[in-house]
C-alpha positions as CSV (number, residue, x, y, z in Angstrom):
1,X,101.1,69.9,79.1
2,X,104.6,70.3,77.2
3,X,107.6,71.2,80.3
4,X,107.7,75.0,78.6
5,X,104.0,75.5,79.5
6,X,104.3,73.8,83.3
7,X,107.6,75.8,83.7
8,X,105.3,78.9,82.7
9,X,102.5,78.0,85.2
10,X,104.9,77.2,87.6
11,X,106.9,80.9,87.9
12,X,103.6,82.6,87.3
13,X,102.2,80.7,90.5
14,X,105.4,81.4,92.7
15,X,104.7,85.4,91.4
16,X,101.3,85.9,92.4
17,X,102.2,83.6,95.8
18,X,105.1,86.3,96.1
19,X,103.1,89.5,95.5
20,X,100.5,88.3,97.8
21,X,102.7,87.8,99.8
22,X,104.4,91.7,99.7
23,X,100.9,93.2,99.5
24,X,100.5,91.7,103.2
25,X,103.3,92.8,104.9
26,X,103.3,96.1,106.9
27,X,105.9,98.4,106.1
28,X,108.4,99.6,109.4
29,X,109.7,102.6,108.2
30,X,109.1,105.4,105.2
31,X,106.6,107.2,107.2
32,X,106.8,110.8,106.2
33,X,108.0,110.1,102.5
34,X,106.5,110.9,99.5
35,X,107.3,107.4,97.6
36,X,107.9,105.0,100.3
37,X,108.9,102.1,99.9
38,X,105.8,100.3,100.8
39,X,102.2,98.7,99.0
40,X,100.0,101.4,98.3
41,X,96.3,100.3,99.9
42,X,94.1,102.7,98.3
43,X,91.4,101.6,97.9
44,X,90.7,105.2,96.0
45,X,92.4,105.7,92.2
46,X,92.6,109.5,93.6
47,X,95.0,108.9,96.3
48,X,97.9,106.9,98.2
49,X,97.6,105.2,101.3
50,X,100.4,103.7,103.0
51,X,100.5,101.9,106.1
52,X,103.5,101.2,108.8
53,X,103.3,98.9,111.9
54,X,105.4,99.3,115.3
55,X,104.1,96.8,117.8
56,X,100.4,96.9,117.8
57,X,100.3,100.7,116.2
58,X,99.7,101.2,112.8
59,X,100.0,104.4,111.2
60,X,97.9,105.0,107.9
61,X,99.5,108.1,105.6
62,X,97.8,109.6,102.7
63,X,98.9,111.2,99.9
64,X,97.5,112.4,97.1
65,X,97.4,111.4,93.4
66,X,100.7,114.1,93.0
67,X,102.6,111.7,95.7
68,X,102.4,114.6,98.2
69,X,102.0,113.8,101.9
70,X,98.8,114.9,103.2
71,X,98.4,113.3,106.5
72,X,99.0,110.3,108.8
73,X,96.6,108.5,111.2
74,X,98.1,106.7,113.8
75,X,95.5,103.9,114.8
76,X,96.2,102.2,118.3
77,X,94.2,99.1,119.8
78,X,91.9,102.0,121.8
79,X,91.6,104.9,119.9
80,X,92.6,107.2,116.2
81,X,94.6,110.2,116.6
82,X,96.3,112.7,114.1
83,X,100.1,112.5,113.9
84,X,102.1,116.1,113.1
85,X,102.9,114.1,109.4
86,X,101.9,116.0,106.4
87,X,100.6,119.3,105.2
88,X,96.6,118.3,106.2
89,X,97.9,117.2,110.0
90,X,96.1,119.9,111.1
91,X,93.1,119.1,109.6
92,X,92.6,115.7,111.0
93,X,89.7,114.7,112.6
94,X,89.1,111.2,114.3
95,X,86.2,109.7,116.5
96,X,88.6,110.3,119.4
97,X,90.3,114.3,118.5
98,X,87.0,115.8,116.7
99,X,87.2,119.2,114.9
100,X,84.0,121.5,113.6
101,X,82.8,119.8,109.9
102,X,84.7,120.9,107.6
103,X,83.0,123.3,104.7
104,X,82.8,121.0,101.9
105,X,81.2,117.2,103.5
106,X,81.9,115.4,99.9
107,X,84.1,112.4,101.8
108,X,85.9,109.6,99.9
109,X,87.1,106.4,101.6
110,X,90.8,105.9,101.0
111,X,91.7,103.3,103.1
112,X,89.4,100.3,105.1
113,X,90.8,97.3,107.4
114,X,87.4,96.1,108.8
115,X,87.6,98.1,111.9
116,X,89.0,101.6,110.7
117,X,88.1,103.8,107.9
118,X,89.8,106.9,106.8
119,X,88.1,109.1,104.4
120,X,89.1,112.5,102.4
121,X,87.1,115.5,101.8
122,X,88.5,117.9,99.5
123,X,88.4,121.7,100.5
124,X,88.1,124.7,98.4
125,X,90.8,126.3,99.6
126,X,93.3,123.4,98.4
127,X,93.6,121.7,101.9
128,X,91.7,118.3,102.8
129,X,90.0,117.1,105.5
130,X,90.7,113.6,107.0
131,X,88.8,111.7,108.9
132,X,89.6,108.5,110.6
133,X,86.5,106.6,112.3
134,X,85.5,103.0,113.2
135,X,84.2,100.9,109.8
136,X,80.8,101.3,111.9
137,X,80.3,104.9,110.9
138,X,77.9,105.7,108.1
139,X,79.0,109.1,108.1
140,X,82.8,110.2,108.4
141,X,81.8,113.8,108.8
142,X,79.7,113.3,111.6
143,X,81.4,110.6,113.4
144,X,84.7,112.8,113.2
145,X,83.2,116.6,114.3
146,X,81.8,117.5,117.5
147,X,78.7,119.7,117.9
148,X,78.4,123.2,117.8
């Protein structure tokens, strides 16, 4: 192998080391914005997902595909819970603060870290429901409402 061609394998291994490398780190601050400055963990084309650390709580925001802020999960060694981020904060629902099922039930999973979930259901009325529940759960919905 000429040196131009092990130069070239060289930098494109020190890239992907460095992007792996930036795709595991947990952002600290940005919470709130629409662009922050942190990896975007989607694993939906459809939206956003950002997450922030602060000790041993992570908070998971959504956006949508337009950047806007929909809503933030704050996910703590013991429980899920809604955080007053976002024009959806209202309408989160976790396994721990259930709400009534929303209208429309057609959930998509934004965001997974093998023991949290967080999925979107679109309403018709232009707001979205989001549900954080334990990677467990079959059914977002129903793990995030409470009966009737």
């Amino acid at each position: 192998m000429s040196f131009s061609l092990r130069a070239l394998a060289v930098s494109i291994s020190f890239l992907t080391l460095g992007f792996g490398v930036a795709q595991a780190q947990t952002a600290t601050s940005g919470l709130g914005q629409q662009w922050p400055n942190a990896t975007d963990v989607s694993s939906n084309p459809n939206y956003h997902v950002y997450v922030f650390q602060r000790g041993a709580i992570k908070y998971v925001q959504v956006n949508d595909a337009n950047g806007t802020v929909r809503a933030a999960v704050m996910l703590t060694p013991t429980g899920r819970f809604g955080t007053p981020v976002g024009s959806d904060a209202n309408n989160v629902a976790t396994s721990d603060e259930p709400q009534a099922a929303p209208a429309s039930t057609a959930s998509q999973t934004v965001y997974s870290d093998g023991a949290n979930q967080i999925a979107v259901a679109p309403q018709s009325n232009g707001t979205m429901r989001v549900m954080a529940v334990a990677v467990e759960c079959k059914n977002p919905v129903e793990c995030s409402s409470r009966g009737p």
